[in-house]
N, C-alpha and C positions, 0 to 999 in steps of 0.2 A: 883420634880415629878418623881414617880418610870418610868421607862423606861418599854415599853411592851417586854413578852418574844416572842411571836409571830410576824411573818412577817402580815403587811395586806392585808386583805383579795383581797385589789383594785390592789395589786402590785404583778404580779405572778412570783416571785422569781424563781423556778423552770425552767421557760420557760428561761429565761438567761443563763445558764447551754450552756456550748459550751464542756466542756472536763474535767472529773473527776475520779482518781483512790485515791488510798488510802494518796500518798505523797501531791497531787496537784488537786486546782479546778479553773476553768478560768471561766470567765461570760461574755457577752455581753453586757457591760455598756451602758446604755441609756448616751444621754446626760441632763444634768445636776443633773444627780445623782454624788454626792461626793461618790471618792474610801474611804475614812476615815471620821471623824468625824470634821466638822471644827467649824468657829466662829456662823453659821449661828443656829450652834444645827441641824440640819434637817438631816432626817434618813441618812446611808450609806450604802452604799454598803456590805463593810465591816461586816457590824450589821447581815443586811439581810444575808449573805452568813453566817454567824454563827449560827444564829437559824435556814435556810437550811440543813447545816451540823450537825448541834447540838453538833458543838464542837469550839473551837478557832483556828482562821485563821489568820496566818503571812502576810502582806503585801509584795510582793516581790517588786513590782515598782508601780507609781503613774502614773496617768494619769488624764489630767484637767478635771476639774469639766463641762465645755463646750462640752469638746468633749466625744465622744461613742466609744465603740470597744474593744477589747480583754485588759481585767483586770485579770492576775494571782495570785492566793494565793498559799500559802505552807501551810498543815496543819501539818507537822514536823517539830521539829527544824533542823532535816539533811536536811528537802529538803529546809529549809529555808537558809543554810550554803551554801547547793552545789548552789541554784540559784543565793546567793547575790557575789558567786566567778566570776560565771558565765557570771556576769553582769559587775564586775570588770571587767573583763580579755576581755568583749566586743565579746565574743563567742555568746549569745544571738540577735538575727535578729529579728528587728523590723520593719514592713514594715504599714505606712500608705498611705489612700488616701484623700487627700486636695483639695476642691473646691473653686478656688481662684477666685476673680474679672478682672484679669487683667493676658491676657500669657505672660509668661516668655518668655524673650528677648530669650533664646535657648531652645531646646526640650530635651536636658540632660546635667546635670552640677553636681557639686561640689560645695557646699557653705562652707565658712569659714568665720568663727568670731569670735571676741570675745566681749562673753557677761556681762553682769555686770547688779545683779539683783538692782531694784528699790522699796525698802519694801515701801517706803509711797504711790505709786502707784501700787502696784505688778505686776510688767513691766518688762520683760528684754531687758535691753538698745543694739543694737549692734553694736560693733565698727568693722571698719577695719584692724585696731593697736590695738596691749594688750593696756589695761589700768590698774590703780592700781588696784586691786579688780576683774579687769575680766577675765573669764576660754577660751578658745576654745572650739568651739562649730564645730565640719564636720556634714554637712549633705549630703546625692545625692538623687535631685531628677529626676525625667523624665514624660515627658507630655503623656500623654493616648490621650486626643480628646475635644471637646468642643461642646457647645450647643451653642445655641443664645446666650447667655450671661453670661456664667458662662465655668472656664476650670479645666478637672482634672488633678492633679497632682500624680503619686507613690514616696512616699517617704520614701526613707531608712533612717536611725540616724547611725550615726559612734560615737556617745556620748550623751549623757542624760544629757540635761543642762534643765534650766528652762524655762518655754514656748518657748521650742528650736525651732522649724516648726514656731510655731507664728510670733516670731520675727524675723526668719533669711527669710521667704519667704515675710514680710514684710518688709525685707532692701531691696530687689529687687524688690520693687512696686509690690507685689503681695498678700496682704490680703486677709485673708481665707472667705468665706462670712460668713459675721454674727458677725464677730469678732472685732467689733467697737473698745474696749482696745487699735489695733494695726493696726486700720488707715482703716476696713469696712468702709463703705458709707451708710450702715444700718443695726442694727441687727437684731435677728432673734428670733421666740418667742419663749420664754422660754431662751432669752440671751445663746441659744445653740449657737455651731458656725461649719461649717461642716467640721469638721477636725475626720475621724476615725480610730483608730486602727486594721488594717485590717486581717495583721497574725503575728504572736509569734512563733519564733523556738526557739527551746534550748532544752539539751540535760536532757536527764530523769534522775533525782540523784539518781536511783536505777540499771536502767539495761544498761543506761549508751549511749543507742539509741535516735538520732533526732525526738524529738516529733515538728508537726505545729499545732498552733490552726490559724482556722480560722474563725472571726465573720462577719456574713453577712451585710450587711447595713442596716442601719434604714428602716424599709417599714415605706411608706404612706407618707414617704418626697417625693414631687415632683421632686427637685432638685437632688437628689439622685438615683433618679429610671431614672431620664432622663440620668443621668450617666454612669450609670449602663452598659447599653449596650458600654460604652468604654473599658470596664475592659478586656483583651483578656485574 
């Protein structure tokens, strides 16, 4: 079946638009929109932000299909060169915020593991001790505040491993809500799970200055807006 060239009409592509020049365009990822094309077939991100632009858009990072929040393209190949160095060299600052079931034994910490992905589950396992096959994973997080029942977390990545936040804030008994994969007590509809990408710095592959994007939170979640007021 041909693919449509149009975005539809029910999905307003446009309003996700957080920051765009001629090298680079960011969006504000719903949750469970795929950044890419996966096994399910069902639109992308990626798609959509091309007939937006009406041009082809480089993938610079991923971000799970679960979670919402600042997803960058490159529409150059230089900006796609200078961002994927960028990313190597770990000059790029990623800052989420995670709504966990359960606080964390401290109010700011450093996690380390090591993870080792699980393809027939798409899991990441993690250990205390390298194993054969597993990478280091640093994250730091630090606690914001809590509601009745639910507590925020800010978290930085010191590495991009796979379902990095998931698994390392579920070895510490702290499950994101919604995120049953990695030990929720229930999910969430639309098998979202509240994990967002909140800002993106990194340095502009043209003028060579710290750009941040920052994407707002999902409105009309409850759990998010009761949050909300944590953020200082």
């Amino acid at each position: 079946m041909k693919k449509s060239t149009e975005a539809p009409e029910e999905f307003p592509i446009g309003q996700l638009v957080l920051y765009k020049n001629n090298q680079l365009i960011a969006f504000n990822k719903p949750a469970g929109l795929p950044v890419q094309e996966d096994k399910t077939g069902d639109r992308a991100l990626i798609n959509l932000g091309e007939i937006y632009c009406k041009s082809k858009l480089h993938l610079v990072h991923r971000l799970d299909r679960p979670a919402s929040g600042v997803t960058l393209f490159a529409k150059t190949n230089g900006a796609l060169v200078s961002l994927n160095e960028q990313f190597r060299q770990r000059q790029v600052e990623k800052t989420y915020l995670a709504a966990v079931q359960e606080k964390p034994p401290k109010d700011e910490d450093t996690l380390a593991h090591f993870l080792k992905k699980d393809g027939r589950s798409n899991r990441a396992l993690a250990f205390g001790q390298e194993q054969p096959g597993s990478k280091k994973a640093e994250m730091a997080y630090r606690y914001l505040g809590s509601t009745d029942h639910y507590h925020l977390l800010e978290v930085r990545l010191h590495s991009g491993r796979h379902h990095q936040i998931r698994a390392q804030l579920a070895a510490i008994g702290c499950p994101i809500k919604g995120d049953v994969k990695y030990g929720a007590r229930r999910g969430n509809p639309g098998r979202s799970i509240h994990l967002h990408a909140w800002k993106l710095r990194f340095l502009h592959p043209v003028s060579g200055e710290w750009e941040e994007v920052v994407a707002p939170l999902p409105e009309g979640d409850p759990v998010w807006q009761a949050l909300l007021e944590k953020i200082s």
